[in-house]
TORTI-743262 format. One record per atom (N, C-alpha, C, O, CB): residue number from 1; residue in three letters; chain; x, z, y. Coordinates in steps of 0.2 Angstrom, whole numbers, plus 5000, padded with zeros to 4 digits. Glycine has a CB too. Example, Ala and Ser with C-alpha at 12.3 -4.5 7.8 and 13.67 -1.06 7.14 Angstrom:
! residues 2
1_Ala_A_5066_5039_4972
1_Ala_A_5062_5039_4978
1_Ala_A_5066_5039_4984
1_Ala_A_5071_5042_4983
1_Ala_A_5057_5045_4978
2_Ser_A_5064_5035_4989
2_Ser_A_5068_5036_4995
2_Ser_A_5064_5039_5000
2_Ser_A_5067_5040_5006
2_Ser_A_5070_5029_4997
***
This chain:
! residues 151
1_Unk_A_4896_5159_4735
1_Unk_A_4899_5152_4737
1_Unk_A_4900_5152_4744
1_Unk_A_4897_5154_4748
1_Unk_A_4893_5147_4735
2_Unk_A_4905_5149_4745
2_Unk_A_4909_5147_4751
2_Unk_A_4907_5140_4755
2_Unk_A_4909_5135_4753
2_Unk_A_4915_5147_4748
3_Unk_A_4905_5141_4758
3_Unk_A_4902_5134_4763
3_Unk_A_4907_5131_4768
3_Unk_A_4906_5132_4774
3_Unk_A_4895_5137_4767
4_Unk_A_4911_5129_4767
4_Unk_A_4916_5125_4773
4_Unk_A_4910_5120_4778
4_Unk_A_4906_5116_4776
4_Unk_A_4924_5120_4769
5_Unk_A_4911_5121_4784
5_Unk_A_4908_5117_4790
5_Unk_A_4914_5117_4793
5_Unk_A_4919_5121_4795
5_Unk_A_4902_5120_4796
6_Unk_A_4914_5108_4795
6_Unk_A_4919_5104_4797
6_Unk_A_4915_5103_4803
6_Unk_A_4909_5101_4803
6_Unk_A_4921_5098_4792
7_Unk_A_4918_5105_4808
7_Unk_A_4914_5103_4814
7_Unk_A_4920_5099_4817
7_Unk_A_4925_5101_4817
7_Unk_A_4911_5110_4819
8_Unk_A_4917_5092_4821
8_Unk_A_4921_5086_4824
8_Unk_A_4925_5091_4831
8_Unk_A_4923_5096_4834
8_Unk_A_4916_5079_4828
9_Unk_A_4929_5090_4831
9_Unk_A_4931_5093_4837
9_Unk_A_4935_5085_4841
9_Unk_A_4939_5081_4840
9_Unk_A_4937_5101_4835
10_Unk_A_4929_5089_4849
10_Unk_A_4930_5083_4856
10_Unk_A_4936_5084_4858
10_Unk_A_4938_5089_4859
10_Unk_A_4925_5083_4862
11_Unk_A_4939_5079_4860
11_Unk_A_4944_5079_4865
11_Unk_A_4943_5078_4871
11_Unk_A_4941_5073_4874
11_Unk_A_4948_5075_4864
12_Unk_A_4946_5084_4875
12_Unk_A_4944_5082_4880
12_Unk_A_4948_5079_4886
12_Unk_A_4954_5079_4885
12_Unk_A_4940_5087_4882
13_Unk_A_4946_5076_4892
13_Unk_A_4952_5071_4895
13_Unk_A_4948_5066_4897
13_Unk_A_4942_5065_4895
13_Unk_A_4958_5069_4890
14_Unk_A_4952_5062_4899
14_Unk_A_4951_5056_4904
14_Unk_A_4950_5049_4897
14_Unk_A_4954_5051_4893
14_Unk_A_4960_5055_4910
15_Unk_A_4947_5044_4894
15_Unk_A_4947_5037_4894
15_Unk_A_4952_5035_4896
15_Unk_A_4955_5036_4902
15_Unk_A_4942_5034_4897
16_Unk_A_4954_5032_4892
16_Unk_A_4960_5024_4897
16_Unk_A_4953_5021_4901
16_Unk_A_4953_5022_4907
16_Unk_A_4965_5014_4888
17_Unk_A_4949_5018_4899
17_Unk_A_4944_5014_4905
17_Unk_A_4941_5021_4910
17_Unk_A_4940_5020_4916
17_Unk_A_4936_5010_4901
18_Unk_A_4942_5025_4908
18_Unk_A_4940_5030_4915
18_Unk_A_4945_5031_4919
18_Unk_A_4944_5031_4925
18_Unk_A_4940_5037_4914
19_Unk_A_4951_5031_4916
19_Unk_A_4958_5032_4922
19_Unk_A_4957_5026_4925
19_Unk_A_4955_5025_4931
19_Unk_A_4966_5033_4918
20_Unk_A_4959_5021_4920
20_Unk_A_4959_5013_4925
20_Unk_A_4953_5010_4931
20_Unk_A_4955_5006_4935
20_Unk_A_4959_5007_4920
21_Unk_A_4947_5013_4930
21_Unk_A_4942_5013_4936
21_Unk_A_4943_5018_4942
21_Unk_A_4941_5017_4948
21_Unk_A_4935_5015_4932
22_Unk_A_4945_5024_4941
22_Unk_A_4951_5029_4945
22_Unk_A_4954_5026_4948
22_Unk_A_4953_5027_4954
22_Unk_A_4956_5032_4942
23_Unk_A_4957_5024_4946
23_Unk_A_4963_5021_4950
23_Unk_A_4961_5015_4952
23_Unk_A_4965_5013_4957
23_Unk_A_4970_5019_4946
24_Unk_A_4957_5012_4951
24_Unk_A_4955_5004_4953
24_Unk_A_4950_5006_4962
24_Unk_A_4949_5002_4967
24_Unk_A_4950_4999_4945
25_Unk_A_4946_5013_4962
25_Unk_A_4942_5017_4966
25_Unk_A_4950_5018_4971
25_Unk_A_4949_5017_4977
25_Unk_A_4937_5023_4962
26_Unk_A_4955_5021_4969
26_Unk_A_4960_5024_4975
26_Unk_A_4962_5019_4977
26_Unk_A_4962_5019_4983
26_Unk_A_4965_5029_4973
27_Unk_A_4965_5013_4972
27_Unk_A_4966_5007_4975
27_Unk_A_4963_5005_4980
27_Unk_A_4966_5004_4985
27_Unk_A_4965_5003_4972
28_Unk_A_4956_5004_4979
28_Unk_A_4952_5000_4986
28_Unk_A_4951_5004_4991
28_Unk_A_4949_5000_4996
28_Unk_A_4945_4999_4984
29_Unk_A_4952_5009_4991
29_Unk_A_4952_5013_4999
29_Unk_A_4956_5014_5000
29_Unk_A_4956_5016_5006
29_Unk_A_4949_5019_5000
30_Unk_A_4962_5014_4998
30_Unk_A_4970_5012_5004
30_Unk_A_4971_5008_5005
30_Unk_A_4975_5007_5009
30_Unk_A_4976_5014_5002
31_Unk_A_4967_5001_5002
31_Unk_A_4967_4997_5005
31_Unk_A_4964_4996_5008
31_Unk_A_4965_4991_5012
31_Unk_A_4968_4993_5002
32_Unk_A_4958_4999_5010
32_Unk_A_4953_5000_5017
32_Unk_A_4956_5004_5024
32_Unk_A_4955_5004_5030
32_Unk_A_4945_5005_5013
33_Unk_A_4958_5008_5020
33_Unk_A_4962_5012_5025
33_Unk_A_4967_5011_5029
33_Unk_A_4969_5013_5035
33_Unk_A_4964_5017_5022
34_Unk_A_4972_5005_5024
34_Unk_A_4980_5004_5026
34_Unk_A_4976_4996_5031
34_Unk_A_4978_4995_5037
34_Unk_A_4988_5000_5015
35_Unk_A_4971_4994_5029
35_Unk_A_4968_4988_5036
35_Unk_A_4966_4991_5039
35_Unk_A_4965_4988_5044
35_Unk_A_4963_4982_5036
36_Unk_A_4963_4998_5039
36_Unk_A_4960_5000_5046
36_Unk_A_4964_5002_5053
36_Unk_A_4963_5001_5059
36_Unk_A_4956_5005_5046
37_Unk_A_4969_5004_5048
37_Unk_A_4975_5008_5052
37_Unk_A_4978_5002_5055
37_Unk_A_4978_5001_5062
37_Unk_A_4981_5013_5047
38_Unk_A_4981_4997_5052
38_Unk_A_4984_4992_5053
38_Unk_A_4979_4988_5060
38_Unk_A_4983_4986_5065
38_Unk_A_4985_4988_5046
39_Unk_A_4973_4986_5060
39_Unk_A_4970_4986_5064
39_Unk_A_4969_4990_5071
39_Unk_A_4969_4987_5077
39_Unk_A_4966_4986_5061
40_Unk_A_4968_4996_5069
40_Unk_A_4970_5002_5077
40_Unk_A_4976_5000_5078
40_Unk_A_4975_4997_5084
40_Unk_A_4972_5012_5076
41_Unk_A_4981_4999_5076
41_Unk_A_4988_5000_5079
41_Unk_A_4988_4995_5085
41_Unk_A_4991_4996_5090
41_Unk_A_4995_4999_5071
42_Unk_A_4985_4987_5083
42_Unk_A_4985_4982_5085
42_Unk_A_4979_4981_5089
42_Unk_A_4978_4975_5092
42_Unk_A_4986_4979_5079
43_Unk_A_4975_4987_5090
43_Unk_A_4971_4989_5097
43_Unk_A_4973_4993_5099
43_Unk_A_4968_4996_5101
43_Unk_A_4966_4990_5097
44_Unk_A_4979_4996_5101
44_Unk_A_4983_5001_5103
44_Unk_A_4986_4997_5107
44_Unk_A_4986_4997_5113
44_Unk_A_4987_5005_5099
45_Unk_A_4992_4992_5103
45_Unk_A_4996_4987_5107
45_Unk_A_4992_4983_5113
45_Unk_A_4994_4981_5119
45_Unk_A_4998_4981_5102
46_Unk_A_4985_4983_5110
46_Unk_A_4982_4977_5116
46_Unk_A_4981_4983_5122
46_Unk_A_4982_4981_5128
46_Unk_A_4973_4971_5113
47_Unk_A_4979_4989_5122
47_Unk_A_4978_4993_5127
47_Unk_A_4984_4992_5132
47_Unk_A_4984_4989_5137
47_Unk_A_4978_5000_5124
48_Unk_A_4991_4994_5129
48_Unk_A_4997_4994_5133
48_Unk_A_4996_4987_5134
48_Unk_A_4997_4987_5140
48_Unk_A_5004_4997_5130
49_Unk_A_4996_4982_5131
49_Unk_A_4996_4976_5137
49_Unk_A_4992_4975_5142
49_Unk_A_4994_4972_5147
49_Unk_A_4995_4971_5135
50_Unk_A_4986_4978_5140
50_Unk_A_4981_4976_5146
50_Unk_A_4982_4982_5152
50_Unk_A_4981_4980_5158
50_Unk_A_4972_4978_5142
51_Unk_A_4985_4989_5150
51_Unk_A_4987_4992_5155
51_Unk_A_4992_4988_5159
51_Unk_A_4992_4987_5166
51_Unk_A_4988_4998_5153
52_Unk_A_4999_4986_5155
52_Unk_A_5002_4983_5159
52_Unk_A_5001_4976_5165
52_Unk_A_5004_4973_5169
52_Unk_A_5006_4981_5155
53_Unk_A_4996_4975_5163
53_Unk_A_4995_4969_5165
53_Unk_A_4992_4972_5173
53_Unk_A_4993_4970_5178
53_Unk_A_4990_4964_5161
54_Unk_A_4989_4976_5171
54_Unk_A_4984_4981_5177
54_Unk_A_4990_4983_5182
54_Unk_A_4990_4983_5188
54_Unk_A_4980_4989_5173
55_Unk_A_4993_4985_5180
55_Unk_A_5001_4988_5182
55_Unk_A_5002_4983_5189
55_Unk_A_5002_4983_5195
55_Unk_A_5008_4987_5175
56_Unk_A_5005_4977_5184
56_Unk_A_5006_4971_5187
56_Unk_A_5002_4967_5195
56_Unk_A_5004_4963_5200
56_Unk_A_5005_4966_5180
57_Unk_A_4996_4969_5192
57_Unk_A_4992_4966_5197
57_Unk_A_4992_4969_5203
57_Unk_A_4993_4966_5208
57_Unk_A_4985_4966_5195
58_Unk_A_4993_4977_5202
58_Unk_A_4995_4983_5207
58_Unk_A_5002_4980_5210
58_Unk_A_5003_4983_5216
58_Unk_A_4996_4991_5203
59_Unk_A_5005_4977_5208
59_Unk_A_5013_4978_5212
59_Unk_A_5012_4970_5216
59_Unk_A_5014_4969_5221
59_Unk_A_5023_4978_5206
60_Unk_A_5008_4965_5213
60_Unk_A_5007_4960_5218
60_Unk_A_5003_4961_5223
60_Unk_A_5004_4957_5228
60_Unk_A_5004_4955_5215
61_Unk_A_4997_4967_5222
61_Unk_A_4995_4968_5229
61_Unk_A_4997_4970_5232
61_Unk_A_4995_4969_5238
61_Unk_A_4990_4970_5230
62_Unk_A_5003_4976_5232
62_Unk_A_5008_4979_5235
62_Unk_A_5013_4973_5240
62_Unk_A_5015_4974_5245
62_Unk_A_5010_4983_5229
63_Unk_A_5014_4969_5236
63_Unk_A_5017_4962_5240
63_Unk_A_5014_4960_5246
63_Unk_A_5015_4961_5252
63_Unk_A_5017_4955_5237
64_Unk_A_5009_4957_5242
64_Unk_A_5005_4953_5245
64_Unk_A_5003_4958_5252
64_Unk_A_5003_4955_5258
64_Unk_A_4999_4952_5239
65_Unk_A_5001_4964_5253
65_Unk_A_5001_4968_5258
65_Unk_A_5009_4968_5265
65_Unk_A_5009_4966_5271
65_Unk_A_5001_4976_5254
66_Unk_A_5013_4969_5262
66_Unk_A_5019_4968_5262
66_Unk_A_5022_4961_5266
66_Unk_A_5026_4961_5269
66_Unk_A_5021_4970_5256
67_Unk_A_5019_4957_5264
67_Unk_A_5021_4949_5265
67_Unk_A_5014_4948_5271
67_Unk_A_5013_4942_5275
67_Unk_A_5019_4944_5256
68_Unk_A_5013_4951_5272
68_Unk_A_5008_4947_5279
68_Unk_A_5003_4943_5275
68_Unk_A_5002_4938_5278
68_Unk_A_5012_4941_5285
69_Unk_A_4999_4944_5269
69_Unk_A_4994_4940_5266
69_Unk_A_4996_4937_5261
69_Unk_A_4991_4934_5258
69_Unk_A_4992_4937_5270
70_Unk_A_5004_4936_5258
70_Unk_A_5005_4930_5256
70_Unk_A_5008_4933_5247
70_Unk_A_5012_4938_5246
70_Unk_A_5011_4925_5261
71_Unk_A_5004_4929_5243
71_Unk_A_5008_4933_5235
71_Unk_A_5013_4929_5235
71_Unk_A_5017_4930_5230
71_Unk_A_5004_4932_5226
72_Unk_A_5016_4921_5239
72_Unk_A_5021_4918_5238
72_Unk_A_5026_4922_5235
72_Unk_A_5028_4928_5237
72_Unk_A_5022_4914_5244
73_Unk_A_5030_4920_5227
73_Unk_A_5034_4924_5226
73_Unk_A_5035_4931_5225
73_Unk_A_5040_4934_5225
73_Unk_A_5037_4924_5229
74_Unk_A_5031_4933_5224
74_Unk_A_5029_4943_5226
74_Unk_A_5031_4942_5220
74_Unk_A_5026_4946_5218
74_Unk_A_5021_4947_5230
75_Unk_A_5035_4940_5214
75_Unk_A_5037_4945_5207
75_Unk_A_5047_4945_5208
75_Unk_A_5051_4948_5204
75_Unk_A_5034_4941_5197
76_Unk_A_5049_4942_5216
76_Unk_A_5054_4943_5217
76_Unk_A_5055_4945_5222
76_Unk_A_5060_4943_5226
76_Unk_A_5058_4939_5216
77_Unk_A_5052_4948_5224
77_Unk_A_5051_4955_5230
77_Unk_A_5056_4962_5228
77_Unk_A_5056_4968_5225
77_Unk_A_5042_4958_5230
78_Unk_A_5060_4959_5232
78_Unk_A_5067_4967_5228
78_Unk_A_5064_4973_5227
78_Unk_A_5065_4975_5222
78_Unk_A_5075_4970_5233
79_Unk_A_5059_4977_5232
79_Unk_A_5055_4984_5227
79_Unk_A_5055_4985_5221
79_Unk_A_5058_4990_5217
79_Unk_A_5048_4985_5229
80_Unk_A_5050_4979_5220
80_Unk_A_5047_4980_5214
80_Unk_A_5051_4977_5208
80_Unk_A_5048_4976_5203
80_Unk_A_5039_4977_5214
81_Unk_A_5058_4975_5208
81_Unk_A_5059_4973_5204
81_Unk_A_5060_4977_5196
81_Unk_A_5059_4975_5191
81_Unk_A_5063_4969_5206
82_Unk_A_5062_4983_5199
82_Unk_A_5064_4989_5193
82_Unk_A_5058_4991_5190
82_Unk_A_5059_4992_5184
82_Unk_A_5069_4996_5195
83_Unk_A_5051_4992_5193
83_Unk_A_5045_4993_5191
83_Unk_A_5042_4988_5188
83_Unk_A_5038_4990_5183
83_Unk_A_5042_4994_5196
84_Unk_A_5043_4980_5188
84_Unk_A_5040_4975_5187
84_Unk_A_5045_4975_5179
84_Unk_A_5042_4974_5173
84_Unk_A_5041_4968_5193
85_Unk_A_5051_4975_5181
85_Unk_A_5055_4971_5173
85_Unk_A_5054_4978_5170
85_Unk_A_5058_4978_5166
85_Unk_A_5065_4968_5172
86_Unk_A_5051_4983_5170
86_Unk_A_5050_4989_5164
86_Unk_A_5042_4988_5162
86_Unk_A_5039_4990_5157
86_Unk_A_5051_4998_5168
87_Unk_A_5040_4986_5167
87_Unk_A_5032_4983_5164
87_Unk_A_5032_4978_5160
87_Unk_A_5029_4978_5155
87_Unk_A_5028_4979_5170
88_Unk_A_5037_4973_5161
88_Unk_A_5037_4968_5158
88_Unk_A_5039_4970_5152
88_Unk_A_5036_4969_5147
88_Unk_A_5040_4962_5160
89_Unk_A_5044_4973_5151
89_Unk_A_5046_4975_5145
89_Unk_A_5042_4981_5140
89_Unk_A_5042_4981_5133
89_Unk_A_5053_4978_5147
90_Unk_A_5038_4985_5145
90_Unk_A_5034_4989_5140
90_Unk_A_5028_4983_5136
90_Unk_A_5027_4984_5130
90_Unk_A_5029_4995_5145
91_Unk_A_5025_4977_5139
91_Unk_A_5021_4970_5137
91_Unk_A_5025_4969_5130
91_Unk_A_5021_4969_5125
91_Unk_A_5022_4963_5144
92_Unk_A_5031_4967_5130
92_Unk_A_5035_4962_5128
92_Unk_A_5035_4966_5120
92_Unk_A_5034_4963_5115
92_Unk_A_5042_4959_5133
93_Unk_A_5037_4974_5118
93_Unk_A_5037_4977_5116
93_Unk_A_5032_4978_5111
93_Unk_A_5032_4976_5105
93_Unk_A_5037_4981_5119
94_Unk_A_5025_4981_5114
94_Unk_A_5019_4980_5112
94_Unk_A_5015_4974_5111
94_Unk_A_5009_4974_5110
94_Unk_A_5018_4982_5115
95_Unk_A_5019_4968_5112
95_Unk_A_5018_4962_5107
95_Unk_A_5020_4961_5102
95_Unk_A_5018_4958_5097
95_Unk_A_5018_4957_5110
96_Unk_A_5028_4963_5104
96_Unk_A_5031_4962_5095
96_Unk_A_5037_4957_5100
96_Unk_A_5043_4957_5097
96_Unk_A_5024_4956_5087
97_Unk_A_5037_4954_5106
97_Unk_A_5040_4948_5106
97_Unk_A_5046_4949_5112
97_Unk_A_5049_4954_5115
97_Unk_A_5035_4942_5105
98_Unk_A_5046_4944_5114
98_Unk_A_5049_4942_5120
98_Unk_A_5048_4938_5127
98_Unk_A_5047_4932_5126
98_Unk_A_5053_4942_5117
99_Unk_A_5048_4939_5131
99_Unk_A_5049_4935_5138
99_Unk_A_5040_4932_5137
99_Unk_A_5038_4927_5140
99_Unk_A_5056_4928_5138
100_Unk_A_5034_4936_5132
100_Unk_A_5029_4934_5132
100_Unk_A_5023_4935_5138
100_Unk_A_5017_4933_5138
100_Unk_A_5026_4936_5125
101_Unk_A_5026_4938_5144
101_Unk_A_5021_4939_5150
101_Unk_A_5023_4935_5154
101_Unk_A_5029_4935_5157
101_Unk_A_5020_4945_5154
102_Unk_A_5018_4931_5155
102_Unk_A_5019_4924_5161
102_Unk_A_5017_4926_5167
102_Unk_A_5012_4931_5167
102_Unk_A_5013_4917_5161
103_Unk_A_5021_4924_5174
103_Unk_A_5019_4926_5180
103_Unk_A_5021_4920_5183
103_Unk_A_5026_4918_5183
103_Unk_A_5022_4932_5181
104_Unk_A_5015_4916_5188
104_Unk_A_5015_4911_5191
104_Unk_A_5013_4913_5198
104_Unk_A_5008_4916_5199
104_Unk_A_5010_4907_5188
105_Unk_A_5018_4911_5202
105_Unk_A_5019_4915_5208
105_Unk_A_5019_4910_5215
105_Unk_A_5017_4913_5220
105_Unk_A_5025_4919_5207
106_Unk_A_5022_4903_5215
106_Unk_A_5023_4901_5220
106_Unk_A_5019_4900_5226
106_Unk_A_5021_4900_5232
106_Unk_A_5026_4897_5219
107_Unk_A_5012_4899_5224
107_Unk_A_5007_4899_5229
107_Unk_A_5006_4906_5235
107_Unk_A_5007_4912_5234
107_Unk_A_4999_4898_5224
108_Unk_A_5004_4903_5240
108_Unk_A_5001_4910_5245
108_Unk_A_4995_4913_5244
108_Unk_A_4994_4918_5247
108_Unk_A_5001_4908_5252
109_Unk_A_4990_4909_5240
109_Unk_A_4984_4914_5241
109_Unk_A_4982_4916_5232
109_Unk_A_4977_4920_5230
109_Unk_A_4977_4909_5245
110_Unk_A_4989_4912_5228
110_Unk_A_4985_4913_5220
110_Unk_A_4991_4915_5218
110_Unk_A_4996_4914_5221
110_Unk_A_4981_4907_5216
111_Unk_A_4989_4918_5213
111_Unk_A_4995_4919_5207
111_Unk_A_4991_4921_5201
111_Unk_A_4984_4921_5201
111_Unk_A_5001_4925_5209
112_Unk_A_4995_4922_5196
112_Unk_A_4993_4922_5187
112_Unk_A_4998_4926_5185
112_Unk_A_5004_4926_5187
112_Unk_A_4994_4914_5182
113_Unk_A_4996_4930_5180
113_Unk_A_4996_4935_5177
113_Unk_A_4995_4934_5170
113_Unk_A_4989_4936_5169
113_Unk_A_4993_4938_5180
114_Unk_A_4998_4933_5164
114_Unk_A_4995_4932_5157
114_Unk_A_4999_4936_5151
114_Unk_A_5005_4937_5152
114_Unk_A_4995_4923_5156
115_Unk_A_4997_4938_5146
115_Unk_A_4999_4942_5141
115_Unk_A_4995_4938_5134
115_Unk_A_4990_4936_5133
115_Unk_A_4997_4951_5142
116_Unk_A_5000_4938_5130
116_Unk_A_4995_4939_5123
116_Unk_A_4993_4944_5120
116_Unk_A_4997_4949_5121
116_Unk_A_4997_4936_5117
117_Unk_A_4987_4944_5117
117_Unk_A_4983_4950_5115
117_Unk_A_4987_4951_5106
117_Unk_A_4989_4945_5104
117_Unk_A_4971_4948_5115
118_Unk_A_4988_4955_5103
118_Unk_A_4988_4955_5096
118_Unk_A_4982_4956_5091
118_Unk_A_4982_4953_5086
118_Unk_A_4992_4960_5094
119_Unk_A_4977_4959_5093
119_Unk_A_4972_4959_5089
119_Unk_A_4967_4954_5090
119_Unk_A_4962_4955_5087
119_Unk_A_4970_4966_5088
120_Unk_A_4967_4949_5096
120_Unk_A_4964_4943_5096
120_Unk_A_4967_4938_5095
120_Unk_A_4968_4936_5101
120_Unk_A_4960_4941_5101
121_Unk_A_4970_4934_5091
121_Unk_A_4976_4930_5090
121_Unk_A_4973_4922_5093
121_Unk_A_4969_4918_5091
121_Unk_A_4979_4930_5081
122_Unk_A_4977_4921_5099
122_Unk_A_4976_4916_5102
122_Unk_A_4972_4920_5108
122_Unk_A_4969_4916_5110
122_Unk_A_4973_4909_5098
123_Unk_A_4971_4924_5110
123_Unk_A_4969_4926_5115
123_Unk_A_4975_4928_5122
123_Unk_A_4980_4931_5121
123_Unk_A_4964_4931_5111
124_Unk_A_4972_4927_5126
124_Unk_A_4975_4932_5133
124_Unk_A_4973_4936_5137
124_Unk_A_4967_4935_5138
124_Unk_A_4978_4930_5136
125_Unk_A_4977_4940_5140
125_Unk_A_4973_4944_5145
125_Unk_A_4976_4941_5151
125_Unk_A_4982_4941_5153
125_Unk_A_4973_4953_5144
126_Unk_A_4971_4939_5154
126_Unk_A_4975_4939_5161
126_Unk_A_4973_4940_5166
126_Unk_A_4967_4943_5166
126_Unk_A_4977_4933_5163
127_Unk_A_4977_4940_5173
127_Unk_A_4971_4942_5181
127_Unk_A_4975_4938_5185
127_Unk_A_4980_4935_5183
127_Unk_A_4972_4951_5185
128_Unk_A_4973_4937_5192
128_Unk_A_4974_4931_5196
128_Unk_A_4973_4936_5202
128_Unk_A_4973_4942_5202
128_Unk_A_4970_4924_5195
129_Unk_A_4973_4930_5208
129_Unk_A_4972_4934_5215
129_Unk_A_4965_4935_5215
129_Unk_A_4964_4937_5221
129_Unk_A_4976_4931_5221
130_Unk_A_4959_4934_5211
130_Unk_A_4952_4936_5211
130_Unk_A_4953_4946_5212
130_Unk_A_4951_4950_5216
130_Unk_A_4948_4933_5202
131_Unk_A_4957_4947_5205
131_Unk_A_4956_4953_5202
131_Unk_A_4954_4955_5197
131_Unk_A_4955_4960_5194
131_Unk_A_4953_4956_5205
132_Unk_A_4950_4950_5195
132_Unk_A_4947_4951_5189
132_Unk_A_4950_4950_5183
132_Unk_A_4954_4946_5182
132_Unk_A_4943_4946_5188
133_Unk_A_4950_4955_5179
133_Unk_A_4954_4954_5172
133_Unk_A_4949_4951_5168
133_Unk_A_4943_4952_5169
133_Unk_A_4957_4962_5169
134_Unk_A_4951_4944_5162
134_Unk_A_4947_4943_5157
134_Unk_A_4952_4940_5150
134_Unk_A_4958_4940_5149
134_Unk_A_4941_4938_5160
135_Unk_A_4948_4938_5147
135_Unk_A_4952_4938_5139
135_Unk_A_4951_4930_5142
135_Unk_A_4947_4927_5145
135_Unk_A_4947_4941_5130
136_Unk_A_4956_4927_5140
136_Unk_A_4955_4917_5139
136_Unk_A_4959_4915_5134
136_Unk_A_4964_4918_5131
136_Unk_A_4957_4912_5146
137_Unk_A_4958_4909_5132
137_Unk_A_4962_4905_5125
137_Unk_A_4968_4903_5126
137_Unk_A_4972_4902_5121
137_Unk_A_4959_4898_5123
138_Unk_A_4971_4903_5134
138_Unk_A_4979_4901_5136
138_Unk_A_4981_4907_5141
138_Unk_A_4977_4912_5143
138_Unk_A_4979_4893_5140
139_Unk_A_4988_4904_5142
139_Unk_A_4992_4907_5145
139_Unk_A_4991_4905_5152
139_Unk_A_4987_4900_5153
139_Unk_A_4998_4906_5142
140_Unk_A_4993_4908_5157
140_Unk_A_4994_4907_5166
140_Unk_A_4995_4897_5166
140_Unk_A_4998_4893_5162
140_Unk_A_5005_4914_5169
141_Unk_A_4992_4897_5170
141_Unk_A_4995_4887_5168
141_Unk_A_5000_4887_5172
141_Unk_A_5001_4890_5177
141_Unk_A_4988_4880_5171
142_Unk_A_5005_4881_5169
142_Unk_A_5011_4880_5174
142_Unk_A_5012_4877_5178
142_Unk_A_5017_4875_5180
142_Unk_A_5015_4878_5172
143_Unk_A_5005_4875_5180
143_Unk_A_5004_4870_5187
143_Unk_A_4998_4874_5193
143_Unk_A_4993_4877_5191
143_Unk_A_5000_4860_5183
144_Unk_A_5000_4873_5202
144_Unk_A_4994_4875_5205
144_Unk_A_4987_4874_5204
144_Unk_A_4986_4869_5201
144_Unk_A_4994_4874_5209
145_Unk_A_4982_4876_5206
145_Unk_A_4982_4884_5209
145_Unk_A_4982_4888_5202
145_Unk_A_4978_4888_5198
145_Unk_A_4974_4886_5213
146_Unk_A_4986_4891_5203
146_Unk_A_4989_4897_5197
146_Unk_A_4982_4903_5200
146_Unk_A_4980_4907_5205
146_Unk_A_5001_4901_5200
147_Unk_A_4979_4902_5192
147_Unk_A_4972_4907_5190
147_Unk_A_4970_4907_5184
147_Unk_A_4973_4902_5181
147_Unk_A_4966_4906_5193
148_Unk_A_4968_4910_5181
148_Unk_A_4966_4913_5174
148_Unk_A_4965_4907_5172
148_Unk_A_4965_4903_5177
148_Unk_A_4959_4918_5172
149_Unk_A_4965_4904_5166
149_Unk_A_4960_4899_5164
149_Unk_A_4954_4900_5164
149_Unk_A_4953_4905_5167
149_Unk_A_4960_4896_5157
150_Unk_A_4947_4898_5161
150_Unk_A_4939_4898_5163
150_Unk_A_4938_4900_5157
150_Unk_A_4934_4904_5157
150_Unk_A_4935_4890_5166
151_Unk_A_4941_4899_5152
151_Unk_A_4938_4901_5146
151_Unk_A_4941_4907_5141
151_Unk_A_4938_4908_5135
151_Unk_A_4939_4895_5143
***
């Protein structure tokens, strides 16, 4: 006598719900990944502003030396002007925008200096005739004594 065994035979391979959990895992980390990158990029930008700004502060003391004491005007000081509008333009770049660096100048002992940050939105970086560089909620103010805001 002849005995047939039927043995099941497995298939082997992926689930539709295996693949779709797959895919739903690769999903979530490029999307982890595509905001982190997106994040760097946008603390990259704020680097080059903050350097520019640093830049900036450098060519007003360079005036200000130059002037017998005084920043009166020192961002229309013919030297610096080809150094200053490549500054400004590297700023304006790395914001995304335009004409976004304030420079408040007419006083003799103060001036302002302001950028927006991209990865603090509403933030700026600014410096004045202190030296001090800090982050604040506004721009250079359009009225004397031209200095950071406080906050």
């Amino acid at each position: 006598m002849i005995h047939c065994s039927h043995k099941m035979k497995k298939n082997s391979g992926f689930t539709l719900i295996e693949l779709l959990v797959v895919i739903a895992v690769i999903g979530l980390l490029a999307t982890l990944i595509i905001a982190t990158a997106n994040n760097s990029r946008k603390k990259a930008a704020d680097a080059r502003i903050r350097n520019g700004i640093g830049q900036i502060r450098w060519l007003a003391e360079i005036v200000y030396n130059s002037q017998n004491s005084s920043f009166e005007n020192w961002s229309s000081y013919p030297s610096i002007q080809v150094s200053l509008q490549q500054l400004k333009t590297e700023i304006d770049e790395a914001y995304g925008g335009t004409d976004v660096t304030v420079i408040r100048d007419t006083e003799i002992q103060t001036y302002c200096v302001s950028a927006p940050l991209l990865s603090e939105p509403g933030k700026y970086y600014c410096t004045d005739a202190d030296a001090i560089f800090r982050t604040v909620s506004s721009a250079c103010p359009d009225t004397a004594p031209f200095q950071c805001p406080s906050s």
